[in-house]
N, C-alpha and C positions, 0 to 999 in steps of 0.2 A: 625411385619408382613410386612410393606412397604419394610423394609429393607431386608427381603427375595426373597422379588417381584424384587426386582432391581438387587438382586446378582443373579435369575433366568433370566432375563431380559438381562444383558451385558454376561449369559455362551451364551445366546440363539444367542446372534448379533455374538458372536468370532465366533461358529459354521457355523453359516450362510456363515461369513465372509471366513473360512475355503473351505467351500461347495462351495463358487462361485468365487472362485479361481480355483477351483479343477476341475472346469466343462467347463475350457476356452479351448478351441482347440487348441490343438497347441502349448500352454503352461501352463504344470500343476504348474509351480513355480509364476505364475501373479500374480499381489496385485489384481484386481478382483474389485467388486462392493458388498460391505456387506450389504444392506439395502437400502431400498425406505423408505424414510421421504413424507410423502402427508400431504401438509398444505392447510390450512381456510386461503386462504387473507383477508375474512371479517373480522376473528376473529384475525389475527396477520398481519396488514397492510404493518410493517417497519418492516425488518432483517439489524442487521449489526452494532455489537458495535463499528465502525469508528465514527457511526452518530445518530445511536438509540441505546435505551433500552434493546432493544430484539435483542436474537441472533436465531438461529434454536436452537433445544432440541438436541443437539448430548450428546454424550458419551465421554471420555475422550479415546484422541489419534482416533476421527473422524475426516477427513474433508471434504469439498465440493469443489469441484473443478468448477470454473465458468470463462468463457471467453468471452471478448467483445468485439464487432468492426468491426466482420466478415457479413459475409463469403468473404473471398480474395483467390480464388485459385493465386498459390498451396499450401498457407502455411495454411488454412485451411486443404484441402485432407490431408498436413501432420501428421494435431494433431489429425485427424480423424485417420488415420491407428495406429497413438500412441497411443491413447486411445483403439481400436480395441483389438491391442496385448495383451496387458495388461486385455481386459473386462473391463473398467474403463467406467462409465457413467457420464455425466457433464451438465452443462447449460450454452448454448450460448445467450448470450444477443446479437440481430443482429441491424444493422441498416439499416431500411427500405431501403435507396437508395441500400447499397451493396446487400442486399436480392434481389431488382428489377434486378440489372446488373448480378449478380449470382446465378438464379434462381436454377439452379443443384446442385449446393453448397448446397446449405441450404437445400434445399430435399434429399441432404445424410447427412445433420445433422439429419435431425428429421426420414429419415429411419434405422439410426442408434440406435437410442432410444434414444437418449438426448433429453432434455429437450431447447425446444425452447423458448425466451425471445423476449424483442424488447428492442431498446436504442434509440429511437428516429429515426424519420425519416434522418436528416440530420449530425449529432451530432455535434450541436452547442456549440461549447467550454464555452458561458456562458448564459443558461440556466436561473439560476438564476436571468439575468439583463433583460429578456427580459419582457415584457407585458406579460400577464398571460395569456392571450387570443391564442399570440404567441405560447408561452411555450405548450396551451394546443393544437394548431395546427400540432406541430413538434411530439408530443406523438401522437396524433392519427393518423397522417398520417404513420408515423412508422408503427404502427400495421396493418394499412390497406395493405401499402408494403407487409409486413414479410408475413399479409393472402394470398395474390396476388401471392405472389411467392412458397406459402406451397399449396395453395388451399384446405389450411383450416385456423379456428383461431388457434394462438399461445398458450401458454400458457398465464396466466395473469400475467406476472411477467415482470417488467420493472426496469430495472438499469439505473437512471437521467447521461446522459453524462457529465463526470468532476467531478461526484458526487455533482453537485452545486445545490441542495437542496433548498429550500425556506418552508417554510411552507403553503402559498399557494398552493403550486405545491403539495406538500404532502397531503395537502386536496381532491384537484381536484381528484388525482391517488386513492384515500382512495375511496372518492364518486365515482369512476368510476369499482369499487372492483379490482382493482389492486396492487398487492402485491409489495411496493416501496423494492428494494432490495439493499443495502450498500455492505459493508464486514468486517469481521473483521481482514483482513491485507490484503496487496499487497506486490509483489512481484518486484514492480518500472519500469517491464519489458519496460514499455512505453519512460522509460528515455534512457539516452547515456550512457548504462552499457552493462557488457559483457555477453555472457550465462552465464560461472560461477559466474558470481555476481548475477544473476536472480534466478541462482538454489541455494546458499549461502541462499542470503535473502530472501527464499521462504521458505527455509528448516527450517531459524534459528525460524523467528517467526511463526512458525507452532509450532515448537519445545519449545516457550517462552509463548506460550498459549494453546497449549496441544489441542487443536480441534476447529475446524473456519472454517468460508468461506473466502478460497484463490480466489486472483482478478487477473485472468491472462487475457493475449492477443491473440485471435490466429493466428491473423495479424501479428506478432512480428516473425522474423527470430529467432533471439536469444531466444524466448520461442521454437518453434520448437526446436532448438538445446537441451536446455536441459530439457525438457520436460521427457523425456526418464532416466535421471540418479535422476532425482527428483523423479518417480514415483517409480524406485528399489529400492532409499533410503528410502523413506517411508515405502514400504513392508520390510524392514530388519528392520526397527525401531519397527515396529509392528503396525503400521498406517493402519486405515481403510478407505476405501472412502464411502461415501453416495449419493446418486440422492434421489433429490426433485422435486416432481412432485405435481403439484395442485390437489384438492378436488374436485371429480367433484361427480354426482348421483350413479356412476357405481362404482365409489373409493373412498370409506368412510375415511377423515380424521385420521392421525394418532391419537392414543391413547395416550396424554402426561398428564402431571402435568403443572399447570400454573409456578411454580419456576421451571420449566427447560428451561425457553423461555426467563426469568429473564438474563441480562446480570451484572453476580458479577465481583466486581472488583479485587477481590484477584485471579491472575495468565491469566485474561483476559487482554485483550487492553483496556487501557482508554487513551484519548488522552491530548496533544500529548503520547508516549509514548515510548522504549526503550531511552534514552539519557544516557550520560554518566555523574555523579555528582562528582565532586569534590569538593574538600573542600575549602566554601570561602576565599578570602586572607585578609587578614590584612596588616598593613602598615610595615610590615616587608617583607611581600613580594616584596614591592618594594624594600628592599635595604636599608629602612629606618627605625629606629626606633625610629623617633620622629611625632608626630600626623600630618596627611596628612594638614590637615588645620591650621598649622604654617608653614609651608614650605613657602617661597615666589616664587608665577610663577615667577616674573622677576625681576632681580637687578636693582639697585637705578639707574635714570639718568644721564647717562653721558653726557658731554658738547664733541660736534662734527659739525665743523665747527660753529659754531653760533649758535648751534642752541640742544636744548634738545632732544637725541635717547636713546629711552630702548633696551637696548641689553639683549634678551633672553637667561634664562642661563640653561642648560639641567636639564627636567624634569623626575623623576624618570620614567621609562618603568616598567608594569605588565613584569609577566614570561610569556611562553608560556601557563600556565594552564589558560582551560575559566572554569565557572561554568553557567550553567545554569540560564536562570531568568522565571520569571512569574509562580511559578510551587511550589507548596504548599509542608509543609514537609511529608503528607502523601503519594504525588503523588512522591516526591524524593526518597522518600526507597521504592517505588515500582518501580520505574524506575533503583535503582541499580541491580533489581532480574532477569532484559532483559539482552536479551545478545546486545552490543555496537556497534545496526545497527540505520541509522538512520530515526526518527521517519517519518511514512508514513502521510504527508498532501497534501491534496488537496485542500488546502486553501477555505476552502468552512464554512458556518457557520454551527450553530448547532442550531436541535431544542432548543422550548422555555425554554421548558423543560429536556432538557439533561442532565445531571450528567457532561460531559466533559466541560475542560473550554473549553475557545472562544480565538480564536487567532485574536487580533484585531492588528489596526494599520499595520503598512509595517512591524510588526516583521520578521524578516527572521532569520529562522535557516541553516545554509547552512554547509549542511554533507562535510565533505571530502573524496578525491575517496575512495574505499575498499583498504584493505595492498597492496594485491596482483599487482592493475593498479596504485601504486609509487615505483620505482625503487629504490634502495639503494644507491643513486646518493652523491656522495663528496659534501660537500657545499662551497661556495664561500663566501668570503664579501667583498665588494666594501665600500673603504673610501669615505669620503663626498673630493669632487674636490675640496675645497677652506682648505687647512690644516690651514691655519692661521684663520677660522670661529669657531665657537664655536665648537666641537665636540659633535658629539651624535651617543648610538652606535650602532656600523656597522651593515646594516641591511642584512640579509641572503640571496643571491640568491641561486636557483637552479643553478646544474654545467647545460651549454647548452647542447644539444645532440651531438654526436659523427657525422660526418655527414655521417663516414662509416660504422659505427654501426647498424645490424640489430636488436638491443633491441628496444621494442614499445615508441614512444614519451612520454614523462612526462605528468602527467594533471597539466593544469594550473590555477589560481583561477579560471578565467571565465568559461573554463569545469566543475566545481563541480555542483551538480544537488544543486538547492536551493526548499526545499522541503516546503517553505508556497508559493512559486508562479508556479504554477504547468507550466512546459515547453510547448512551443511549440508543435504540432503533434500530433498526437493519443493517447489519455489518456483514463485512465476508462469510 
């Protein structure tokens, strides 16, 4: 019988979804808005398997579209008329001070029908370190802003800026009935990528967990840009959107089942998560096949001037293949089934209770660019200056750039986004 209810259940959402495409102005082919999700923040506090348990109850091939950091004319007005064309409804998570300085902005977000949020008054990149008194003064003045500027209350839904989390903080927002809001992927748009790397990496893991809440910006030039070929991809995919709006006396809670609110981990985000696994090396990898630990680091003492110098003698080199560490064998053959983007952190910790591990210490994973921003460039190798020193080998540069060349500059290590120390600028 349940299992009737549910195949009644997802004909009724496609329909829906169909119906409110069909009824956009202007464009009968729009991806549209397929359903209103209305949540209990008493009864589901935390959304968002980056950091919690619990995700929203969607459907397979739903997702939530949510953006943070606004309102900033004009690249708010932008995503405003993108969404418009489309009938796409979303939630802005604002922060109080840009709500004060762009008081018209944000009262055509929320007369557009979206869903208004708050991210703090200031958006204090770490949250997390502050006194909790602090912390609890930057969320409230936030919302007093975002009322001030809406002249009304917002929603009850707040997204912690940087996502830096504390469980404290998570108390406070619980006892205050505020719905703490995560994600379950980004899109990285915050970092030094290009539109099509925003709309790639939005697309892929959408497509790698099948239904989530996406973390966009609407701050971000580069989200404007491709905001637009990300939303016609998903309507050919056959992608639905959702708007979630709170529970109030007028608008009864949706109707769910407690395991659909469950965050599972088969074909979900569990973190870290997409990495690429290779296969560990053995002492043949290096070159060698005699056990690493007979090998001598350095030959016997030579006599040079008077006096005893160990002259080092070349130490086998790994290949270029790395493998992964810290990462369990169960979380490895789930990490092979992602597609090989790299994993989204916000280096922030996790509840006490979370299912994901904890990325402690200065681990650092650090993605290299997408195919697309490294050029097919020749390589070079530069000998060691001193040919009578010990040789060791040559180590690869990059060719330099042409300086007549209109092809885009190479990334260089220090360009690559290191994804456990979240960058400088406007983040989640």
């Amino acid at each position: 019988m349940r299992s009737l209810l549910l195949v009644v259940l997802a004909m009724t959402l496609f329909a829906a979804g169909l119906a409110a495409a069909a009824e956009c102005p202007g464009n009968p082919g729009a991806l549209g808005t397929s359903r209103t999700v209305v949540v209990d923040p008493v009864e589901h506090p935390r959304l968002g398997v980056m950091q919690y348990h619990e995700s929203l109850p969607l459907q397979d091939h739903e997702v939530v579209l949510t953006f943070d950091d606004g309102p900033l004319p004009p690249r708010t007005n932008h995503i405003l008329d993108i969404l418009a064309s489309e009938c796409v409804k979303a939630t802005f998570f604002m922060v109080g001070r840009m709500a004060l300085t762009y008081p018209d902005v944000a009262r055509r977000v929320e007369a557009a029908g979206h869903t208004v949020g708050t991210h703090s008054q200031n958006h204090p990149l770490r949250l997390d370190k502050m006194p909790l008194i602090k912390a609890e003064r930057e969320i409230n003045e936030g919302i007093a802003s975002v009322t001030a500027a809406l002249g009304e209350p917002p929603a009850p839904f707040l997204r912690i800026p940087g996502l830096a989390r504390t469980n404290a903080i998570d108390r406070y927002l619980a006892s205050q009935n505020l719905l703490t809001w995560s994600a379950d992927f980004p899109a990285d748009d915050w970092t030094r990528i290009s539109p099509a790397q925003v709309y790639t990496r939005a697309l892929q893991r959408i497509e790698a967990n099948g239904k989530g809440i996406l973390l966009l910006h609407d701050i971000q030039a580069k989200t404007v840009e491709a905001l637009p070929d990300l939303l016609h991809e998903l309507k050919r995919r056959g992608y639905h959107i959702v708007h979630v709006t709170p529970a109030t006396p007028e608008r009864p809670k949706t109707v769910t089942e407690p395991s659909q609110w469950i965050a599972h981990a088969h074909g979900r985000q569990t973190w870290p998560g997409s990495v690429i696994v290779l296969q560990q090396p053995s002492q043949t990898t290096f070159g060698n096949n005699q056990p690493l630990d007979v090998r001598p680091a350095v030959a016997a003492p030579i006599q040079q001037r008077g006096g005893p110098v160990l002259r080092p003698v070349r130490v086998p080199q790994p290949s270029d293949a790395v493998w992964p560490r810290g990462f369990s064998g169960s979380q490895a053959v789930l990490a092979t089934t992602h597609s090989p983007l790299p994993a989204p952190n916000p280096a922030v910790s996790y509840p006490e209770t979370s299912f994901a591990p904890s990325v402690q210490g200065n681990t650092s994973l650090i993605v290299p660019p997408e195919p697309d921003a490294m050029a097919s460039a020749p390589l070079e190798t530069r000998a060691p200056a001193d040919s009578a020193a010990p040789q060791s080998p040559a180590t690869p540069l990059l060719a330099p750039r042409d300086p007549v060349s209109t092809a885009p500059p190479l990334m260089r290590p220090r360009d690559w986004v290191s994804t456990a120390k979240m960058p400088h600028g406007p983040f989640p």
